[in-house]
KEVEXZA-81638 format. One record per residue (C-alpha): residue in one letter; z, x, y. Coordinates in steps of 0.05 Angstrom, whole numbers, padded with zeros to 5 digits, always signed. Example, Ala and Ser with C-alpha at 12.3 -4.5 7.8 and 13.67 -1.06 7.14 Angstrom:
BEGIN
A+00156+00246-00090;S+00143+00273-00021;
! end
This chain:
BEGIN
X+02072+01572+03993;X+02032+01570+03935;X+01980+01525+03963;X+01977+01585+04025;X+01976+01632+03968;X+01914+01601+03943;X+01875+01597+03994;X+01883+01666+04017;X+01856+01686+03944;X+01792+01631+03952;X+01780+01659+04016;X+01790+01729+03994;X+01739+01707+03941;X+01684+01680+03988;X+01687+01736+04033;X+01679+01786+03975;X+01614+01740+03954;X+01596+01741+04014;X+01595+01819+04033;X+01552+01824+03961;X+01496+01774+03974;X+01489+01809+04038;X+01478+01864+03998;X+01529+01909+04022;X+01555+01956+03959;X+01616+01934+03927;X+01669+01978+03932;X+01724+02005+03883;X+01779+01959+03881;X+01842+01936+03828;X+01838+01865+03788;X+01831+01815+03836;X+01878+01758+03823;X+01840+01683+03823;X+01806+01641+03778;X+01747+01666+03775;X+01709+01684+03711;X+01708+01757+03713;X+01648+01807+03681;X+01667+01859+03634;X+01696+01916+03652;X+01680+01993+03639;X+01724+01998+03589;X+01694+01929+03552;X+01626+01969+03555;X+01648+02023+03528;X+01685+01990+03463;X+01621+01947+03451;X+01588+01999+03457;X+01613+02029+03398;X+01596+01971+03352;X+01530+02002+03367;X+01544+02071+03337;X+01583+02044+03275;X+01540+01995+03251;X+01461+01983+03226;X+01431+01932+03268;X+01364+01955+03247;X+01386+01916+03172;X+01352+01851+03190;X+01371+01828+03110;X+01429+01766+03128;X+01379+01740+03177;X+01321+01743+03126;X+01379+01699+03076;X+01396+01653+03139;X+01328+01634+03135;X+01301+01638+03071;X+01266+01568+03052;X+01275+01530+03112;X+01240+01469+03103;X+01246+01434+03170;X+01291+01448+03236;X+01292+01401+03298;X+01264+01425+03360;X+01335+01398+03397;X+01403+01389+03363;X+01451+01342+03392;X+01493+01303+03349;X+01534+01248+03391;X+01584+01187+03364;X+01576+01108+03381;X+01601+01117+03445;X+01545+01173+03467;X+01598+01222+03467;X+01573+01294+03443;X+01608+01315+03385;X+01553+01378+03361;X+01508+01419+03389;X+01466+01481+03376;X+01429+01464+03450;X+01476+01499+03479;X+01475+01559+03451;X+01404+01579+03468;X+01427+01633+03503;X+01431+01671+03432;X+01362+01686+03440;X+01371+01738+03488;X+01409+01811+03469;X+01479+01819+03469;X+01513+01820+03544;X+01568+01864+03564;X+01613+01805+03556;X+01607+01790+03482;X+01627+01843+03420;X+01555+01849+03398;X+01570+01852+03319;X+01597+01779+03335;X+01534+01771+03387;X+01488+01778+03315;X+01537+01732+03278;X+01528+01677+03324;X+01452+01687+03320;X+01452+01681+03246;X+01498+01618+03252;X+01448+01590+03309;X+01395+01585+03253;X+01399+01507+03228;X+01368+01452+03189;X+01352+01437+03112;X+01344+01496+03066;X+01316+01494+02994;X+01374+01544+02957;X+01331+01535+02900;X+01292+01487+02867;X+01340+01412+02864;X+01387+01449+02909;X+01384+01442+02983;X+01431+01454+03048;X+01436+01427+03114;X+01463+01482+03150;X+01484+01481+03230;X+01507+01405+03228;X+01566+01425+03237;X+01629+01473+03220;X+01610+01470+03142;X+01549+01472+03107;X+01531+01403+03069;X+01499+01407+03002;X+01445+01359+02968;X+01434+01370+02891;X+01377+01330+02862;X+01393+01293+02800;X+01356+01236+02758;X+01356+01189+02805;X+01391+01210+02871;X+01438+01262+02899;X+01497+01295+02892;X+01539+01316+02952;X+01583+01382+02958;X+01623+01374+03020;X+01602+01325+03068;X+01622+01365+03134;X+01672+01351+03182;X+01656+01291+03222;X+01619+01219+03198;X+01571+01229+03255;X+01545+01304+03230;X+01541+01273+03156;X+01500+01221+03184;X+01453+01262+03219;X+01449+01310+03161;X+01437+01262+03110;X+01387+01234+03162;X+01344+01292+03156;X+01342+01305+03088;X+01320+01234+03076;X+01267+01238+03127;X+01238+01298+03086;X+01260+01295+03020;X+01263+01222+03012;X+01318+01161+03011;X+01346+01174+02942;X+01420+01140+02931;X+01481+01183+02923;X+01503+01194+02866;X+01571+01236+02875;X+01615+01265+02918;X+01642+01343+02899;X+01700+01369+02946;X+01711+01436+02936;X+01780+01442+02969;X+01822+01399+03024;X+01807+01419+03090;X+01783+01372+03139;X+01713+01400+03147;X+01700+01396+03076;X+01719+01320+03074;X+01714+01290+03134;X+01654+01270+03139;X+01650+01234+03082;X+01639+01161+03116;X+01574+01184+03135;X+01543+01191+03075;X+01577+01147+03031;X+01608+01076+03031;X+01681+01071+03006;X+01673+01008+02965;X+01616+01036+02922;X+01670+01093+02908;X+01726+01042+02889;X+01689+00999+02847;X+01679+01060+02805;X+01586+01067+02825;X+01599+01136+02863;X+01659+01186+02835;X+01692+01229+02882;X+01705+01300+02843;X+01759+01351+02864;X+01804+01399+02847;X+01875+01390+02821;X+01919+01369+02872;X+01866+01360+02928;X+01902+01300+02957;X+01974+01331+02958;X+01945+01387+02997;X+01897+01345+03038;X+01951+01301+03068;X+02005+01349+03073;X+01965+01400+03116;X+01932+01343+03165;X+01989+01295+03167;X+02058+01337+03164;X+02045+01392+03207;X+01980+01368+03236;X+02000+01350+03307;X+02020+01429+03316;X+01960+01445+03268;X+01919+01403+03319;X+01937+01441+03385;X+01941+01504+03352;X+01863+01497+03330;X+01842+01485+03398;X+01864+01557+03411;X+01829+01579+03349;X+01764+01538+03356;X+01761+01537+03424;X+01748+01464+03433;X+01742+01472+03517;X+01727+01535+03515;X+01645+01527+03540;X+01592+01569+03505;X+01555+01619+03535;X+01554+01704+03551;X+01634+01690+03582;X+01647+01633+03534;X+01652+01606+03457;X+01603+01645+03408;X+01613+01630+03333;X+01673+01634+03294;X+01643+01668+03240;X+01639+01613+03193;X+01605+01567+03229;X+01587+01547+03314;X+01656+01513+03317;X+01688+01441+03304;X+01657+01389+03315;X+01689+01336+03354;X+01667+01266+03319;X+01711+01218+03280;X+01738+01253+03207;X+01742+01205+03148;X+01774+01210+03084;X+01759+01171+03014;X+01812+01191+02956;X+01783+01227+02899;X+01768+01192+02846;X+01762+01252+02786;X+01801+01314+02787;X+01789+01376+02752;X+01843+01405+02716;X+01820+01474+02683;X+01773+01525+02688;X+01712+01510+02642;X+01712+01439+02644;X+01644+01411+02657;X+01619+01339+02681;X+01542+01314+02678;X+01533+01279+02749;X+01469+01237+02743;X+01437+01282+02688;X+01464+01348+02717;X+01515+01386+02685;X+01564+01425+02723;X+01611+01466+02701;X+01682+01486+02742;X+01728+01546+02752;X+01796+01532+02794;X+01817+01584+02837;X+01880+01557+02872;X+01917+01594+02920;X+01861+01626+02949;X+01818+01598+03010;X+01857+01533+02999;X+01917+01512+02957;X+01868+01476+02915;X+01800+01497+02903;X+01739+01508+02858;X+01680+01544+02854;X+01628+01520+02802;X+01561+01538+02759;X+01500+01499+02751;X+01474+01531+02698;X+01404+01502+02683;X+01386+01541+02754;X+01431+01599+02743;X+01460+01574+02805;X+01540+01594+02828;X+01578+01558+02879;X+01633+01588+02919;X+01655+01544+02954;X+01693+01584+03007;X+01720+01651+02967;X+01661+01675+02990;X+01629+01669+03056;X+01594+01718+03081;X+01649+01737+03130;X+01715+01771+03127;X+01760+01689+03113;X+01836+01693+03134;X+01890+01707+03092;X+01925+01668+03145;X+01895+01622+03192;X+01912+01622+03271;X+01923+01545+03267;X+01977+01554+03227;X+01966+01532+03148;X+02006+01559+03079;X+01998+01643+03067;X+01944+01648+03024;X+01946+01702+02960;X+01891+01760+02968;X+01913+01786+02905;X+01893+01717+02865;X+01838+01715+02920;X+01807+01773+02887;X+01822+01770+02816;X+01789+01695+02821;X+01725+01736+02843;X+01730+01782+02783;X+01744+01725+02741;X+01675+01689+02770;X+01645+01755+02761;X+01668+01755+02686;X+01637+01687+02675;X+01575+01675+02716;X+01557+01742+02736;X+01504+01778+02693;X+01481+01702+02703;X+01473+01686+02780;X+01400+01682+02806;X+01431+01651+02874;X+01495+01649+02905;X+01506+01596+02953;X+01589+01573+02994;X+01607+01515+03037;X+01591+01568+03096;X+01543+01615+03122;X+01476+01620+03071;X+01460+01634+02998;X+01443+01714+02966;X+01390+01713+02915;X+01379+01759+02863;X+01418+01785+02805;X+01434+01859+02835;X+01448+01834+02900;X+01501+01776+02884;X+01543+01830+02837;X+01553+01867+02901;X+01571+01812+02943;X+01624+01787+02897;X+01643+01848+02883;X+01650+01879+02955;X+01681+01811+02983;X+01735+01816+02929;X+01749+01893+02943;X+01769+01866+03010;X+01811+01821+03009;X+01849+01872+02946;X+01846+01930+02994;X+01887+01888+03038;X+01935+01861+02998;X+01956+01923+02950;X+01950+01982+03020;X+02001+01925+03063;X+02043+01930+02998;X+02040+02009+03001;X+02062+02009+03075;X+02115+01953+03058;X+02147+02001+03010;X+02135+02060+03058;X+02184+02028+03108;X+02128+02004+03149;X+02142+01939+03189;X+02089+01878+03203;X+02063+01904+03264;X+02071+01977+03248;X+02025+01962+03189;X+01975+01917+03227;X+01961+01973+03269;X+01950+02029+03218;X+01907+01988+03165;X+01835+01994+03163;X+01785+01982+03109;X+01759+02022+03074;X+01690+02064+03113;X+01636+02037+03062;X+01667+01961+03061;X+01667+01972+03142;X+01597+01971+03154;X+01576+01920+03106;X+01556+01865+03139;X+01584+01806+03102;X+01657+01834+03095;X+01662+01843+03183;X+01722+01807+03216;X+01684+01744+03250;X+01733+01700+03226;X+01796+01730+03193;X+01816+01798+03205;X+01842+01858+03171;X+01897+01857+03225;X+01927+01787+03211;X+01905+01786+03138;X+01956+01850+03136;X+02011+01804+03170;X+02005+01748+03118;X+02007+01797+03061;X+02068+01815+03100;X+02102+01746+03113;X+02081+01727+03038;X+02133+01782+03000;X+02172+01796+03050;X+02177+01734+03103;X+02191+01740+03178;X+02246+01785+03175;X+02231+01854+03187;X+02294+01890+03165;X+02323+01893+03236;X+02386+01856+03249;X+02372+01858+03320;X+02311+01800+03300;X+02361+01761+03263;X+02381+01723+03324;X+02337+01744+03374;X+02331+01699+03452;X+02279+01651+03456;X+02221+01677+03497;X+02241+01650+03563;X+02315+01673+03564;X+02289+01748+03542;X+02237+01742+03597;X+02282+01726+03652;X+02345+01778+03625;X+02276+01830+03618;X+02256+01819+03697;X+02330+01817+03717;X+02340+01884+03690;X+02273+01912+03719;X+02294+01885+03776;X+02231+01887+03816;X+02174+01836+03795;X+02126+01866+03846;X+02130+01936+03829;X+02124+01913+03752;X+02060+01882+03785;X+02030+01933+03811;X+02046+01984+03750;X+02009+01927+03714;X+01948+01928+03758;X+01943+01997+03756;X+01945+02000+03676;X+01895+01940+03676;X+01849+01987+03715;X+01855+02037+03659;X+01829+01994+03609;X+01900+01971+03574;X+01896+01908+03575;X+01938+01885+03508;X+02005+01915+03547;X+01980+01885+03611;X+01974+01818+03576;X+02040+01824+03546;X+02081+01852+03609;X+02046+01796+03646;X+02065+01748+03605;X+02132+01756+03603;X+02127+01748+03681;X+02095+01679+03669;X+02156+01657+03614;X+02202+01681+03670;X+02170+01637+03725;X+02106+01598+03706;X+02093+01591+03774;X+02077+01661+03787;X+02002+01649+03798;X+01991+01728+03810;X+02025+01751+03744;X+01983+01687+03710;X+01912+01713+03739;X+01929+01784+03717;X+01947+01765+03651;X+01884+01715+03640;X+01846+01774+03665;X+01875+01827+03603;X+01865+01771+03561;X+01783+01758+03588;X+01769+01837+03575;X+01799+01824+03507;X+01758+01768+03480;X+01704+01798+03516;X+01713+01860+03461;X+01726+01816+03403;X+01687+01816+03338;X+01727+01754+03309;X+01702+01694+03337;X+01777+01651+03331;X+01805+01719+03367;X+01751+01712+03425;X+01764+01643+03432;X+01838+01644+03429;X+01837+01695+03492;X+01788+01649+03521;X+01828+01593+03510;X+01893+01619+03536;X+01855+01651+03597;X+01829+01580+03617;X+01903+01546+03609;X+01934+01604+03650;X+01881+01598+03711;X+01885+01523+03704;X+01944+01496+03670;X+01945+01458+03596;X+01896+01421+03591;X+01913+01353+03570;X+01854+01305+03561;X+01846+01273+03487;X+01775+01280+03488;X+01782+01350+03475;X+01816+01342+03416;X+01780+01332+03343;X+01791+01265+03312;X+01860+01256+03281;X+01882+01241+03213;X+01896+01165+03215;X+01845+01159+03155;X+01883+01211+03112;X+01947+01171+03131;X+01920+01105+03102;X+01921+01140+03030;X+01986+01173+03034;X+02023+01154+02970;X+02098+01122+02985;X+02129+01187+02970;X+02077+01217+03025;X+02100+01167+03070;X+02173+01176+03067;X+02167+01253+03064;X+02126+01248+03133;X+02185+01196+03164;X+02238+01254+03143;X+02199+01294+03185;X+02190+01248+03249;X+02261+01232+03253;X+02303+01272+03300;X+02365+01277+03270;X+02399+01307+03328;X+02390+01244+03364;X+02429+01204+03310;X+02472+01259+03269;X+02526+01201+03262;X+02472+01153+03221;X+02483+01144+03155;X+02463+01085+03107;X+02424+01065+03037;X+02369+01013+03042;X+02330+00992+02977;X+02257+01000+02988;X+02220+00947+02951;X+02148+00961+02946;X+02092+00917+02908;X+02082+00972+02851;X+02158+00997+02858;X+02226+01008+02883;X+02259+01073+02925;X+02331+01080+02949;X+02328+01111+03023;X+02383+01150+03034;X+02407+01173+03111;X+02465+01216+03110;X+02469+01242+03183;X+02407+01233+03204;X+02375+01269+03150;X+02324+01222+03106;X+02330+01232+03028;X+02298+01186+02978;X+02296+01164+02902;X+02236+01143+02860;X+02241+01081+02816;X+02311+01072+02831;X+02363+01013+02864;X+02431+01025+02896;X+02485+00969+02890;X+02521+00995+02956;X+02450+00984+02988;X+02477+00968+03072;X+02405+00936+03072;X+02349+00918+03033;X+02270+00927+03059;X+02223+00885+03030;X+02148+00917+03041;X+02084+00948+03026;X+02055+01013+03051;X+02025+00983+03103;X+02095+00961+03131;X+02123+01030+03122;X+02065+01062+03157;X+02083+01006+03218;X+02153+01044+03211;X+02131+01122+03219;X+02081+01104+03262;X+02149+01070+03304;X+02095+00994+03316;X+02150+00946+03333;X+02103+00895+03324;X+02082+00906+03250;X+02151+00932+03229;X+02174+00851+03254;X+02109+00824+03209;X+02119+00862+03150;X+02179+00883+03138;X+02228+00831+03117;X+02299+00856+03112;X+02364+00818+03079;X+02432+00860+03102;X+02446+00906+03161;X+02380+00899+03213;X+02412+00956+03257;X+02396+01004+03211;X+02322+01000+03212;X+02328+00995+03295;X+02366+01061+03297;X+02322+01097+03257;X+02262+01074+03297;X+02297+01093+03356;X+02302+01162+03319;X+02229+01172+03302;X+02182+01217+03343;X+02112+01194+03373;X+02077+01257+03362;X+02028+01236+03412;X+02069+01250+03467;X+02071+01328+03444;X+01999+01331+03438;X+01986+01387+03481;X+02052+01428+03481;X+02047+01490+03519;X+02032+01561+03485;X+02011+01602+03533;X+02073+01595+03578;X+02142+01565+03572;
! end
């Protein structure tokens, strides 16, 4: 049936073509259920149209900072690994040099424009930027005798090429250092590229970062990063194609680059505010501001060229206060009091601003105000959710009433391409006051396929809920159409109507949205639901096997509590000493659930494992083959086998479904 079902709907399809390249009008109809990419609707116009009448698109000034001292940009832009597969382009988005189509918000239309404009910047004089290599900016600061690097991007490949063209017109000077601002992936993973890890070890080239940038670093890529990993697809769009229909920007950036990520451990970290290093006969001085962008992360002053680095607390973009791939809530409150604090020490100062995203303000007047606005944001939103919080309001009450402020609204650098004030509200939310929304009917609430198929039992009749749905699409409301849909695809995922009709809600929505993770999350979902999950690894960005190598022991067992499944072996318990080259752990399983000691030995031990971290990494990673070479074990073997037997190849859930059941 549902291969007759399909191709009445292609044929449908062809004869509706068919009758329009004949040139015979095209008459009224409802949402027609297929495939197909569909152009915006009406109602689409109309909302973009209003973008229009709020904002100033006569203010050319962020594209007169985008490209301010451009020294050299290459006619193409293609960026591809060893194997010649593409892993960066701005090629493909020379459609941005046309005007903004029905089919893309056109506040976001201008951001993608401004992010379109790549290659090496001066910032000022000794401080340059590659800019469009990838998701990140990468920075070159000119000291004595060679540079200093502030965030090498996100993949070796982009480094490479970046690196590449400053040498070819700045010259082949050495590096020097290595500054990461904060943990994330695009910040650091690109670091192979530029630098070579046994000139770091033998002590030639520090690596600088904040406090606690490798806790942070490994536990966001490495515990959660298999869900963080599909979940960033939605947000980054990673199949989503670019074009008037597809991926624009995402506000900080083109998107994520798809090349191999690297990691090299620090090798410095900066512990307080006002600490100050001289890297290769610059001096540098730091301010932490954890708990903002990043768990762990610093902005700093160079100030021989009145020159302040943000790294990403400011961005020229409204950042997220919670990210759509899933990461820790971050504080808007410390977000903006950092700000002030920067303000309070650099301020009166600052002859250039310049972040790990987006491009550098100049001038003394101008940077006040952009500090100044970008921290009223992020304030506004924290202390107004907190008013509506204590007004009774719940998450999505207050998600839909908040708004910023008019004046903040229409400046350019504080509009919603990436985060938004919507789910920036939500994290305030879920940061005082968690998931719980004061209900007791949430407390224990039916997962989302059992309340689907009680909610169509009880309406009874899934093809009048159809047609009330097609009707309401037609009427422009397409966030209840894509939820009531939906709901009709968690009930039966076969339902290949109720799946076009909700990819179509979902189309008109990213269509109308200004954030670029929002557009391509819509996108993302609409291409799954016409097509099903898509499940080749190409699509995915490189993993985090590098940041694995570098987990500490501690990391290691932490991560193997998490793979185990202790409902498969609730009944397993044992103690096995741990002996390690540089120390010993007691691994405790009571019931399946992994608990371990530091520097300690059990006499009761069932079994003793005699290893280094490359033989406990063979054990999470569940390699028969290099748990049998290096792990030698005197006492009980069984209870290493039924652990392994326990432990979950996150591989296989690579591409769990989101969009449906």
């Amino acid at each position: 049936m549902k291969k007759e079902r399909m191709a009445a709907l292609l044929l449908a399809a062809a004869v509706a073509v068919s009758a329009t390249a004949c040139g015979a009008p095209a008459a009224p109809q409802g949402p027609q259920l297929n495939a197909e990419t569909k152009p915006a609707s009406q109602y689409t116009i109309d909302a973009n149209d209003q973008v229009y009448a709020l904002l100033d698109f006569s203010d050319r000034t962020e594209f007169e900072n985008a490209e301010r001292g451009l020294i050299a940009s290459p006619e193409s832009l293609e960026i591809r690994d060893a194997n010649g597969k593409l892993v960066w382009s701005q090629d493909a988005y020379a459609f941005l040099e046309n005007d903004a189509p029905d089919t893309a918000n056109p506040s976001l239309w201008r951001n993608a424009q401004l992010n379109h404009i790549s290659g090496l910047f001066e910032v000022t004089d000794g401080i340059y930027q590659v800019r469009g290599y990838d998701m990140t900016n990468i920075t070159f600061i000119k000291g004595d005798t060679g540079w200093i690097i502030v965030d090498p991007l996100m993949s070796v490949e982009c480094a490479q090429a970046a690196f590449a063209l400053v040498k070819e017109n700045l010259g082949d000077y050495p590096v020097k250092a290595i500054i990461y601002s904060h943990p994330h992936v695009d910040h650091f993973g690109g670091v192979r590229g530029v630098v070579d890890e046994a000139d770091v070890l033998s002590g030639a080239i520090p690596v600088i970062a904040p406090e606690g940038f490798e806790k942070h670093a490994i536990s966001e890529n490495v515990y959660s990063g298999n869900a963080m990993g599909r979940r960033a697809s939605y947000q980054y769009g990673t199949i989503v194609k670019s074009g008037e229909t597809g991926s624009l920007s995402i506000g900080i950036g083109m998107g994520q680059s798809t090349g191999l990520a690297s990691y090299i451990s620090p090798t410095q970290e900066i512990h307080k505010t006002g600490e100050k290093l001289v890297l290769d006969g610059v001096q540098i001085e730091f301010q932490l501001t954890p708990g903002t962008e990043a768990p762990a992360e610093m902005n700093f002053w160079i100030g021989e060229k009145n020159a302040l680095w943000m790294a990403e607390n400011c961005t020229g973009t409204m950042h997220n206060l919670y990210t759509l791939r899933g990461a820790q809530v971050r504080d808007g409150n410390a977000w903006a009091e950092y700000i002030m604090e920067t303000i309070s020490l650099y301020g009166d100062k600052a002859k250039v601003v310049f972040q790990s995203h987006n491009w550098p303000h100049w001038e003394n007047e101008v940077i006040g105000e952009y500090l100044l606005n970008t921290a009223a944001a992020y304030k506004f939103i924290n202390d107004q959710t907190l008013l509506y919080i204590n007004e009774g309001y719940t998450e999505t009450e207050i998600a839909n009433m908040i708004k910023l402020p008019e004046n903040l609204e229409k400046v350019w650098y504080t509009r919603q391409y990436y985060g938004t004030v919507s789910h920036n509200s939500k994290a305030v939310y879920e940061k005082y006051m968690g998931w719980y929304d004061g209900n007791p009917i949430h407390l224990a609430e039916l997962t989302p396929t059992d309340y689907a198929k009680k909610m169509v039992a009880y309406l009874g009749d899934k093809k009048a809920v159809m047609e009330m749905a097609k009707k309401d699409f037609e009427n422009g409301e397409y966030q209840w159409v894509a939820q009531i849909t939906n709901m009709l695809v968690f009930d039966d995922p076969s339902d290949m109507d109720a799946r076009y009709l909700c990819a179509d809600a979902l189309e008109q929505l990213a269509y109308q949205a200004e954030s670029g993770p929002w557009r391509n999350a819509y996108l993302r979902a609409v291409y799954e639901l016409r097509n099903g999950t898509n499940d080749d690894p190409g699509t995915r960005a490189g993993g985090a096997s590098d940041a694995i190598a570098h987990m500490t022991p501690e990391m290691v067992f932490d991560y193997l509590g998490i793979l185990v499944d202790t409902s498969k072996v609730s009944d397993l318990s044992f103690t096995a000493n741990v002996v390690l080259p540089r120390g010993s752990y007691v691994l405790r399983v009571v019931n399946g659930v992994l608990l371990y000691q530091v520097n300690a030995k059990a006499e009761d031990a069932d079994v003793t494992w005699t290893t280094n971290l490359k033989g406990l990494l063979s054990i999470v990673q569940k390699n028969a083959e290099g748990v049998t070479a290096l792990v030698a074990q005197e006492g009980d073997e069984t209870c290493l086998a039924k652990l392994l037997d326990a432990i979950t190849v996150m591989t296989d859930y690579r591409f769990f479904n989101i969009i449906e059941p």
